[in-house]
Backbone as a chain_set.jsonl record, in Angstrom:
{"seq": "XXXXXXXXXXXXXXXXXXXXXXXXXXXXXXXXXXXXXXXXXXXXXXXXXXXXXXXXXXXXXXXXXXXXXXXXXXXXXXXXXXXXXXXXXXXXXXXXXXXXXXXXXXXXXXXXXXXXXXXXXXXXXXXXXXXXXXXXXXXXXXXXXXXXXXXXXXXXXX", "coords": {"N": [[33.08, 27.122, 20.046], [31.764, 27.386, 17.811], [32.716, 25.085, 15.644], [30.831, 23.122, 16.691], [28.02, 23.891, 15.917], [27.182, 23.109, 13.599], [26.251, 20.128, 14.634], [24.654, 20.588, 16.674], [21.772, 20.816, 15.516], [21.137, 17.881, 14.425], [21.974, 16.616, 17.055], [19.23, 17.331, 18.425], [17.754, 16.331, 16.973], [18.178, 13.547, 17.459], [18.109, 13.663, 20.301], [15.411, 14.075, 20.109], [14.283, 11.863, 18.77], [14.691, 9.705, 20.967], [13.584, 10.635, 23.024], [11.183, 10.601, 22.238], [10.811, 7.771, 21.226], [10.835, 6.375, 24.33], [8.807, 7.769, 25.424], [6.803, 6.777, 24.41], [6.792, 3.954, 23.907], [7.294, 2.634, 27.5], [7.603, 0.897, 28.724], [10.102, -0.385, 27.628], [13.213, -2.212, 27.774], [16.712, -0.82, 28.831], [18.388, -1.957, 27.01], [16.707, -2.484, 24.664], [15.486, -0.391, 24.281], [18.06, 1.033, 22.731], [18.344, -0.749, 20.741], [16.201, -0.432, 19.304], [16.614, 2.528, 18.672], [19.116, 2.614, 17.711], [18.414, 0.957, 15.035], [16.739, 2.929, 14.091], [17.841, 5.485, 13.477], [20.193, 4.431, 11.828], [19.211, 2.242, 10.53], [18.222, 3.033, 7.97], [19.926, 3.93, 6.615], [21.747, 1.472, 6.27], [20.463, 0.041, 5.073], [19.861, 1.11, 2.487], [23.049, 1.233, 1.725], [22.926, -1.934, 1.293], [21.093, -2.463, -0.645], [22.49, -1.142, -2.823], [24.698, -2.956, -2.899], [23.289, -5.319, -3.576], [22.464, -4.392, -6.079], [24.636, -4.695, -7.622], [25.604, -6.852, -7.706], [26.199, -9.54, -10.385], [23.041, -10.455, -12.375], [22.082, -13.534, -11.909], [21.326, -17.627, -11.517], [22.022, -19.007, -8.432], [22.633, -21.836, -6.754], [21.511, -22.538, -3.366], [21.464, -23.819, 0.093], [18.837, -24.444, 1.917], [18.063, -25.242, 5.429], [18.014, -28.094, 4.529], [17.111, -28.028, 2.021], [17.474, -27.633, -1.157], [18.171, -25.205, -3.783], [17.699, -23.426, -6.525], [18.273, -20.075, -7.048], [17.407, -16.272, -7.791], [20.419, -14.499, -7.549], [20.787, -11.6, -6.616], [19.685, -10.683, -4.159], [18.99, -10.914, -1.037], [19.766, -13.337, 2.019], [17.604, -13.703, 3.831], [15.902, -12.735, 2.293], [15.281, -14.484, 0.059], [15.176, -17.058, 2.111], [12.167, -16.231, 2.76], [10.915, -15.749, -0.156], [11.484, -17.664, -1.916], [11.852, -20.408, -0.449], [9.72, -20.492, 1.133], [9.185, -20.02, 3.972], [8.904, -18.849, 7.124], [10.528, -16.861, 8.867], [11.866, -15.059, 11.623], [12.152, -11.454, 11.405], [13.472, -8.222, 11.693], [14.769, -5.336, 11.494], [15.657, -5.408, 9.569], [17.993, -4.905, 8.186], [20.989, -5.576, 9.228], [20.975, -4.951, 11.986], [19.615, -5.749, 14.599], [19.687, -8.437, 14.71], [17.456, -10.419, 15.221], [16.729, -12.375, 12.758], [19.163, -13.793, 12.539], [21.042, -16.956, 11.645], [22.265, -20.104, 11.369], [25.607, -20.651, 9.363], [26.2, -22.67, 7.74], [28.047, -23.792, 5.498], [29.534, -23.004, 2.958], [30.985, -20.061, 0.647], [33.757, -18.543, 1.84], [33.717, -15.86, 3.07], [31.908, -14.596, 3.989], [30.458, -12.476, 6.103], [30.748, -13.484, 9.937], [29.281, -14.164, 12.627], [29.986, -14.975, 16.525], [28.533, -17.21, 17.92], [26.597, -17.029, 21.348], [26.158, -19.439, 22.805], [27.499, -21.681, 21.343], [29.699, -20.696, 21.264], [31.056, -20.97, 18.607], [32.361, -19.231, 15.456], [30.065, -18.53, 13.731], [27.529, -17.295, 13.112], [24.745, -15.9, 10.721], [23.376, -12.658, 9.886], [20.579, -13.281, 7.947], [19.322, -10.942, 6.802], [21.099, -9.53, 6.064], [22.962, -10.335, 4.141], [24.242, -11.325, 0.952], [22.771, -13.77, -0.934], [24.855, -16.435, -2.31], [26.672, -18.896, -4.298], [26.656, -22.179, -3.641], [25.973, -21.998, -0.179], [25.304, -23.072, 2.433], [22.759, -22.815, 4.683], [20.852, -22.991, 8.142], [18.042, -22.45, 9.424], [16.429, -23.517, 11.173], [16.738, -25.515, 13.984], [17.375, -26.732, 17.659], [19.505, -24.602, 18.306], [19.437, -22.501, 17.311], [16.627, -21.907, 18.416], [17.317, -21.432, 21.292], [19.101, -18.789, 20.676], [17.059, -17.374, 19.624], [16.08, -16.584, 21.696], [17.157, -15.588, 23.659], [17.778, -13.048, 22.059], [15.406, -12.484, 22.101], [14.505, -11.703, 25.049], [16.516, -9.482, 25.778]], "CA": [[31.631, 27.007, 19.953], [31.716, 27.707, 16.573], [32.476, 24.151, 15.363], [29.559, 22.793, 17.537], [27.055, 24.342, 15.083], [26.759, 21.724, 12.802], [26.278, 19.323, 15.398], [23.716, 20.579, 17.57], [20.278, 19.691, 15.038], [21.515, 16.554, 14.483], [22.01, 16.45, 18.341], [18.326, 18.075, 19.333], [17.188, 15.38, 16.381], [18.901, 12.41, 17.986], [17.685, 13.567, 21.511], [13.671, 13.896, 20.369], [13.937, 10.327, 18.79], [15.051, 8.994, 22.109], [12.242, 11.17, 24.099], [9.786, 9.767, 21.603], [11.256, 6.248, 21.884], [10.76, 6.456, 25.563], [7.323, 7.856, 25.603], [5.812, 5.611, 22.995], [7.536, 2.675, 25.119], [7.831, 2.819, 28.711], [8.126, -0.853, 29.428], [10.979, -0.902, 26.841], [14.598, -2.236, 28.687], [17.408, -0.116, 27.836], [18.902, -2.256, 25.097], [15.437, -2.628, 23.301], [15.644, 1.438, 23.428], [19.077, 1.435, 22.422], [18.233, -0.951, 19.385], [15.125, 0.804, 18.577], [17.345, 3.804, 18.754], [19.723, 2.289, 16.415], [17.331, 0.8, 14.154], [15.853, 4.626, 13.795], [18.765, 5.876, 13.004], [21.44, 3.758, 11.142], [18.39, 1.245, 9.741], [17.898, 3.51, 6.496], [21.659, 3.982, 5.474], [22.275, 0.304, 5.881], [19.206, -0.616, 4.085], [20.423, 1.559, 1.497], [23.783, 0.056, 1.448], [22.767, -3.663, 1.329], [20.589, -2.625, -1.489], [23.428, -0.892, -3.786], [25.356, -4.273, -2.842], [22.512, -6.397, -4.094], [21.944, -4.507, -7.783], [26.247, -4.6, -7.868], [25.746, -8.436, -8.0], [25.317, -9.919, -12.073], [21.939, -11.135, -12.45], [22.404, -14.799, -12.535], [21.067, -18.238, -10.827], [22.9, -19.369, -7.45], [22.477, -22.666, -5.822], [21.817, -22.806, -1.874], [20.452, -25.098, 0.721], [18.511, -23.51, 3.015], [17.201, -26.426, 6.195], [17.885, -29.408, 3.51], [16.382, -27.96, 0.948], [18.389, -27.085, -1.99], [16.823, -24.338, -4.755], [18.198, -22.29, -7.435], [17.639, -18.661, -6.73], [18.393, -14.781, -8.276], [21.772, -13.83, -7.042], [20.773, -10.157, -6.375], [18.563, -10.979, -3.187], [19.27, -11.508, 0.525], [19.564, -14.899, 2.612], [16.355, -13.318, 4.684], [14.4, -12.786, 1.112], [15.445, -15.862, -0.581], [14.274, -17.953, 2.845], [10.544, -15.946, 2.759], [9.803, -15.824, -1.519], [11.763, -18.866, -2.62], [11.725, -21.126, 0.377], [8.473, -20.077, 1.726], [9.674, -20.001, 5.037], [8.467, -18.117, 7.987], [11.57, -16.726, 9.393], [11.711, -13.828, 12.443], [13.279, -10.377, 11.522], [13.008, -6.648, 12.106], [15.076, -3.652, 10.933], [16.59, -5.419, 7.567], [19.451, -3.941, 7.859], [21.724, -6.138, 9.815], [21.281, -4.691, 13.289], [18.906, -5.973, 15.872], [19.838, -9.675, 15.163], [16.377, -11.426, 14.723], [17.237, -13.18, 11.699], [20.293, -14.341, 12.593], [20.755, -17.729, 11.741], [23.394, -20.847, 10.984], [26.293, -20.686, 8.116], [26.956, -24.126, 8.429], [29.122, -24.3, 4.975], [29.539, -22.068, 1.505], [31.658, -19.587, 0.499], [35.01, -18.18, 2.611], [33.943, -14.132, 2.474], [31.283, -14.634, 4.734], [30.583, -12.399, 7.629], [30.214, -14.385, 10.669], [29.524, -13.89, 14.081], [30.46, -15.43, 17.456], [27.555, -17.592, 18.546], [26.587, -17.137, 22.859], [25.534, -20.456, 22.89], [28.344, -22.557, 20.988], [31.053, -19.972, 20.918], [31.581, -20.746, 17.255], [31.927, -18.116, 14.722], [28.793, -19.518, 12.67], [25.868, -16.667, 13.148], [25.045, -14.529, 10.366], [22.38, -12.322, 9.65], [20.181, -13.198, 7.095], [19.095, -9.558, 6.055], [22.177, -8.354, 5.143], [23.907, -11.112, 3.688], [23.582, -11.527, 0.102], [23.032, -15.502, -1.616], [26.237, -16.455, -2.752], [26.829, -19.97, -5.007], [26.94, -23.254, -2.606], [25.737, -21.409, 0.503], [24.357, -23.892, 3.24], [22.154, -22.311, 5.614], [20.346, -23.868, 8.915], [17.264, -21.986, 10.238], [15.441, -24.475, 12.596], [17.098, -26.002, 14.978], [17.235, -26.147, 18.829], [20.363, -23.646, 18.941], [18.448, -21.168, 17.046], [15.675, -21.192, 19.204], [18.119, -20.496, 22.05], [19.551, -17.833, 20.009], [16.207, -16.109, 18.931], [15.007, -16.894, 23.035], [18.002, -14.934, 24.193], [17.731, -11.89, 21.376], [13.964, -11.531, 22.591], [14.548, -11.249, 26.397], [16.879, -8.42, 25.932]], "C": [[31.179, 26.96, 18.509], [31.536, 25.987, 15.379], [31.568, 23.237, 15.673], [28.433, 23.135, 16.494], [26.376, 23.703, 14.316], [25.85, 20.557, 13.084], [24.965, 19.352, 15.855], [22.115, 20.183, 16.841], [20.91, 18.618, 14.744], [21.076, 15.843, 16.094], [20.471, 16.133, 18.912], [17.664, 16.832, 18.166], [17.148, 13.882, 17.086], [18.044, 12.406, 19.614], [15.973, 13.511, 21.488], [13.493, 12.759, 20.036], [13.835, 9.867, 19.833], [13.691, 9.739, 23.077], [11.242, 10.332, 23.327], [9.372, 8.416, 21.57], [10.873, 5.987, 23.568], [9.379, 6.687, 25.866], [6.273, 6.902, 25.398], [5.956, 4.096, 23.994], [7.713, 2.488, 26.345], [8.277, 1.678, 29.159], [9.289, -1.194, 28.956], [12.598, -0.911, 28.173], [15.153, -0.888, 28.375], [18.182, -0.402, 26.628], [18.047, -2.283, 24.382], [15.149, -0.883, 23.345], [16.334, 1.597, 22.542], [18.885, 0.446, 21.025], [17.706, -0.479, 18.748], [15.935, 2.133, 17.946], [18.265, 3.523, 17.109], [19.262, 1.933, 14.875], [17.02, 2.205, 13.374], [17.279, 5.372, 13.128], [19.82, 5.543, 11.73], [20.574, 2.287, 9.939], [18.114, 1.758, 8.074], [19.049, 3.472, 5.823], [21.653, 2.267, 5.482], [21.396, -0.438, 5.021], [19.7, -0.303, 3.025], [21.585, 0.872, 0.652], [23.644, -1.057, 1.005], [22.191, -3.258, -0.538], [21.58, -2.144, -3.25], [24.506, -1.853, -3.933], [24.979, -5.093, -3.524], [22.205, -5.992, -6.011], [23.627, -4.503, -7.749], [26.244, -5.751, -8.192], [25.359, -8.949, -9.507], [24.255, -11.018, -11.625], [22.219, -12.704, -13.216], [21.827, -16.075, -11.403], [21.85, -18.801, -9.711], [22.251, -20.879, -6.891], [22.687, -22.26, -4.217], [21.184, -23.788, -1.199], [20.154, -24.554, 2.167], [17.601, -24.848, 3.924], [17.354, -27.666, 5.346], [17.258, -29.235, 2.865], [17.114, -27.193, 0.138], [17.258, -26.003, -3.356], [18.109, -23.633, -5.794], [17.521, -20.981, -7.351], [18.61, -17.456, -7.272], [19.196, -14.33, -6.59], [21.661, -12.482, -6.425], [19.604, -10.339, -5.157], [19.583, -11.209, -1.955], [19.483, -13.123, 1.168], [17.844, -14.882, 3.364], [15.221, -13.619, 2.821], [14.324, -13.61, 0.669], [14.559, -16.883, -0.004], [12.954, -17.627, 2.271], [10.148, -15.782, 1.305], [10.53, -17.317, -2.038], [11.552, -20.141, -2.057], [10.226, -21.297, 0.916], [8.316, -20.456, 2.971], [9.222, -19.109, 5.804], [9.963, -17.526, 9.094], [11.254, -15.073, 10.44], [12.608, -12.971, 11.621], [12.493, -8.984, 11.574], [13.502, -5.736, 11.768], [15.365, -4.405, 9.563], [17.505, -4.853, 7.507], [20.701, -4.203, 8.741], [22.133, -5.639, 11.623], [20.881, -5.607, 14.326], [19.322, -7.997, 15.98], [18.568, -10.793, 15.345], [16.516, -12.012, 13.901], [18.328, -13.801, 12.041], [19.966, -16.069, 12.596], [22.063, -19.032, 10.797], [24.199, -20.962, 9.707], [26.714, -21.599, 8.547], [27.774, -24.453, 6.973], [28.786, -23.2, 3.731], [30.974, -21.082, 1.8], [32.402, -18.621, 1.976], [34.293, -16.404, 3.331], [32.864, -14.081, 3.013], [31.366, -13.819, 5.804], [29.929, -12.883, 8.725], [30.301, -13.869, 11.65], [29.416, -14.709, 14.876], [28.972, -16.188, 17.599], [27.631, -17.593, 20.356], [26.415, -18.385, 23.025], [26.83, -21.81, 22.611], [29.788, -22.308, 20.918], [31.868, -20.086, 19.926], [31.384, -20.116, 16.773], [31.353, -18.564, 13.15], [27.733, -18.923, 12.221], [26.305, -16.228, 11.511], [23.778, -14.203, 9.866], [22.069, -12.149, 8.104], [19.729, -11.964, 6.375], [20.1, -8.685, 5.543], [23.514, -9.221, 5.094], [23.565, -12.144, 1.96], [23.564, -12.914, -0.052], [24.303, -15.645, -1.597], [25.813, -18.414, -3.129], [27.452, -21.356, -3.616], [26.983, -22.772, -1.012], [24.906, -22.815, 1.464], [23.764, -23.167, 4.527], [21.202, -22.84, 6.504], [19.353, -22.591, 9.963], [16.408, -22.313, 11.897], [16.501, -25.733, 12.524], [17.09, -25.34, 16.313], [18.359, -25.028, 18.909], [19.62, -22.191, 18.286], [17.611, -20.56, 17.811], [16.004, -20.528, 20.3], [18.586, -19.494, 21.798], [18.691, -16.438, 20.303], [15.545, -15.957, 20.472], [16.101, -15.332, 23.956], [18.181, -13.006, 23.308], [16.552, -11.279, 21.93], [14.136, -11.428, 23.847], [15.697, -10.64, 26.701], [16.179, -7.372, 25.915]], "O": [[30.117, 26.407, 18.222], [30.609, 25.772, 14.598], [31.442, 22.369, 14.809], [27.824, 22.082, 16.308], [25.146, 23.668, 14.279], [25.015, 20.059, 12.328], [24.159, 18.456, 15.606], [21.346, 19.419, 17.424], [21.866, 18.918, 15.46], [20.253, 14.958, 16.329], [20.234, 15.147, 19.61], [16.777, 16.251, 18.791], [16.114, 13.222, 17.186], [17.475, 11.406, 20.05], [15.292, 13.087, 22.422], [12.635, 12.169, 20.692], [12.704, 9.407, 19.992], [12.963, 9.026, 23.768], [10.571, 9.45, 23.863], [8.262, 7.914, 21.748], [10.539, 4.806, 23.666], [8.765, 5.858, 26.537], [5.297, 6.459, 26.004], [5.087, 3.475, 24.607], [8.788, 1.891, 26.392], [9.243, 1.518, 29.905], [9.836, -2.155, 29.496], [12.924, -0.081, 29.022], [14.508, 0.021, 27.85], [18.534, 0.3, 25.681], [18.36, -2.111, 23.204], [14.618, -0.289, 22.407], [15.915, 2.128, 21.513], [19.382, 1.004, 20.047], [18.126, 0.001, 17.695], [15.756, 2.571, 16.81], [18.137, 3.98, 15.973], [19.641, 2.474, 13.836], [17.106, 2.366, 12.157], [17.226, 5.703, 11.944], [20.134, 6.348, 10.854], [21.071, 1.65, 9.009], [17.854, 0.982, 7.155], [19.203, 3.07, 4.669], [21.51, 1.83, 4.34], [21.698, -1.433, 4.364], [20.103, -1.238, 2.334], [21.507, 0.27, -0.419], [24.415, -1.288, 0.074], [22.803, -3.708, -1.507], [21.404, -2.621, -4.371], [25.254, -1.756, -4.906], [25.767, -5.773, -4.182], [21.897, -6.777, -6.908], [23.626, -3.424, -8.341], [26.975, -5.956, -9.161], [24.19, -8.769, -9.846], [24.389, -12.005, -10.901], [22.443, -13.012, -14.386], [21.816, -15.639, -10.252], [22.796, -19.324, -10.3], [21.062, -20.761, -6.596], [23.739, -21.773, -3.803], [20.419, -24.573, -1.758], [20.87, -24.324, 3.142], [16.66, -25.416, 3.369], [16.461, -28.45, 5.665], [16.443, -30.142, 2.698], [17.471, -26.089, 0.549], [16.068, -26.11, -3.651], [19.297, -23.488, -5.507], [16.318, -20.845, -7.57], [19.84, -17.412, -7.3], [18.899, -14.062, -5.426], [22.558, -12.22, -5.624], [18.477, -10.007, -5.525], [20.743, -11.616, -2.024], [19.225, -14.042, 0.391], [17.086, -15.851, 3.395], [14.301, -14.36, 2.475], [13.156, -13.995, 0.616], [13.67, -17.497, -0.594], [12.458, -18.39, 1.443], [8.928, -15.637, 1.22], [9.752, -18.053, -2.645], [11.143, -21.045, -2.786], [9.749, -22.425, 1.043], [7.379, -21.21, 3.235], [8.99, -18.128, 5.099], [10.124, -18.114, 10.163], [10.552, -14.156, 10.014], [13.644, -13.43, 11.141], [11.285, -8.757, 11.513], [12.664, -4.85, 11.598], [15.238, -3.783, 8.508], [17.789, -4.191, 6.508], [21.437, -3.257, 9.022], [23.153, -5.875, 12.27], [21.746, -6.238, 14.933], [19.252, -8.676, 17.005], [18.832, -11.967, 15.602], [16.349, -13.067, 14.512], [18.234, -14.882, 11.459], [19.037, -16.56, 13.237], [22.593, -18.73, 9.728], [23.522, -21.408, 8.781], [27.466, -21.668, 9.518], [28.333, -25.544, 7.094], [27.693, -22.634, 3.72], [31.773, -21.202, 2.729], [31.736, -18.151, 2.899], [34.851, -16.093, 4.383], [32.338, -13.123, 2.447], [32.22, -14.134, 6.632], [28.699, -12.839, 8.746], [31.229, -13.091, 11.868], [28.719, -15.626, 14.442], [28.098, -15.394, 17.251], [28.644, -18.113, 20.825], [26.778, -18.405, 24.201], [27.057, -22.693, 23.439], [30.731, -23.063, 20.679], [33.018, -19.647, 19.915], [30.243, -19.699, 16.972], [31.852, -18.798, 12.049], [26.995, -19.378, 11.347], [27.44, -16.168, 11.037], [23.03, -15.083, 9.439], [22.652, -11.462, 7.265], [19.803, -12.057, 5.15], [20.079, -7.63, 4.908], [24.607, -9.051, 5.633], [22.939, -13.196, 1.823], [24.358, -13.489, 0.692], [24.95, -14.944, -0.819], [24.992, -19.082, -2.5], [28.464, -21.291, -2.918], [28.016, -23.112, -0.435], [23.941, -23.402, 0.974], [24.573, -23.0, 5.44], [20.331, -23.374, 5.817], [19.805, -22.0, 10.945], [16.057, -21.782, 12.95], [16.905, -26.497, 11.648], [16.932, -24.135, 16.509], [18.067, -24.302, 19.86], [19.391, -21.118, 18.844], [17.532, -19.355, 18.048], [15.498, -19.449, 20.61], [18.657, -18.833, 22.834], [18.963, -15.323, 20.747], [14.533, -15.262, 20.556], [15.673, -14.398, 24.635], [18.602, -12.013, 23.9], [16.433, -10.088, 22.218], [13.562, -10.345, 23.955], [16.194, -10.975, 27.776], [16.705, -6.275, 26.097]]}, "num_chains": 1, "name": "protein.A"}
């Protein structure tokens, strides 16, 4: 019992989010709890993270091409921030911090060191979320198109 101790506010923390999540929400599924949930939880460290990633990067100009549009942009930025101050793009997203998958959106060519994920739709491993994926030099990125919208149609009716 003794090792338990630690545990249990954390626990009685973890369990009033989720009552409060639940209250606040009643219509919510259970995966739009369970992201919320996650979000609430794990959305501040990874924010954190991303952001000690992004000043680690040397301040310097990157080429990308975001929809056929090519730009020079600071290196120490996101694919999500780049689209909405450099692009001036209207792009969906929600925690920033690579969870919930609203942003997600086509790596159709650039650098190797990429993390990618599985697409439902094409079953290529092509996604990746713009909020927690820094620029990087010759980066091609594809927001709008129809597989997106299937994408972002299938993220919102979870």
């Amino acid at each position: 019992a003794g090792s338990c101790q630690p545990v249990r506010p954390l626990l009685t923390w973890v369990l009033r989010g989720v009552l409060a999540l639940c209250a606040a929400s009643p219509a919510m599924s259970s995966t739009e709890t369970a992201n919320k949930l996650k979000i609430q939880l794990l959305g501040p460290i990874k924010r954190a993270q991303m952001q000690n990633r992004l000043k680690a990067i040397p301040p310097r100009q990157v080429k990308i091409q975001i929809n056929n549009e090519t730009k020079m942009v600071n290196a120490q930025q996101t694919i999500l921030t780049s689209a909405i101050k450099d692009f001036g793009l209207r792009m969906p997203f929600n925690c920033r911090a690579g969870i919930c998958g609203a942003c997600e959106c086509i790596y159709a060519a650039g650098p190797q060191n990429v993390e990618k994920y599985k697409c439902n739709i094409t079953g290529l491993n092509r996604k990746v979320r713009a909020c927690y994926e820094p620029v990087q030099e010759g980066m091609r990125i594809i927001t709008l198109d129809h597989e997106m919208d299937r994408m972002r149609q299938g993220t919102a009716d979870e």
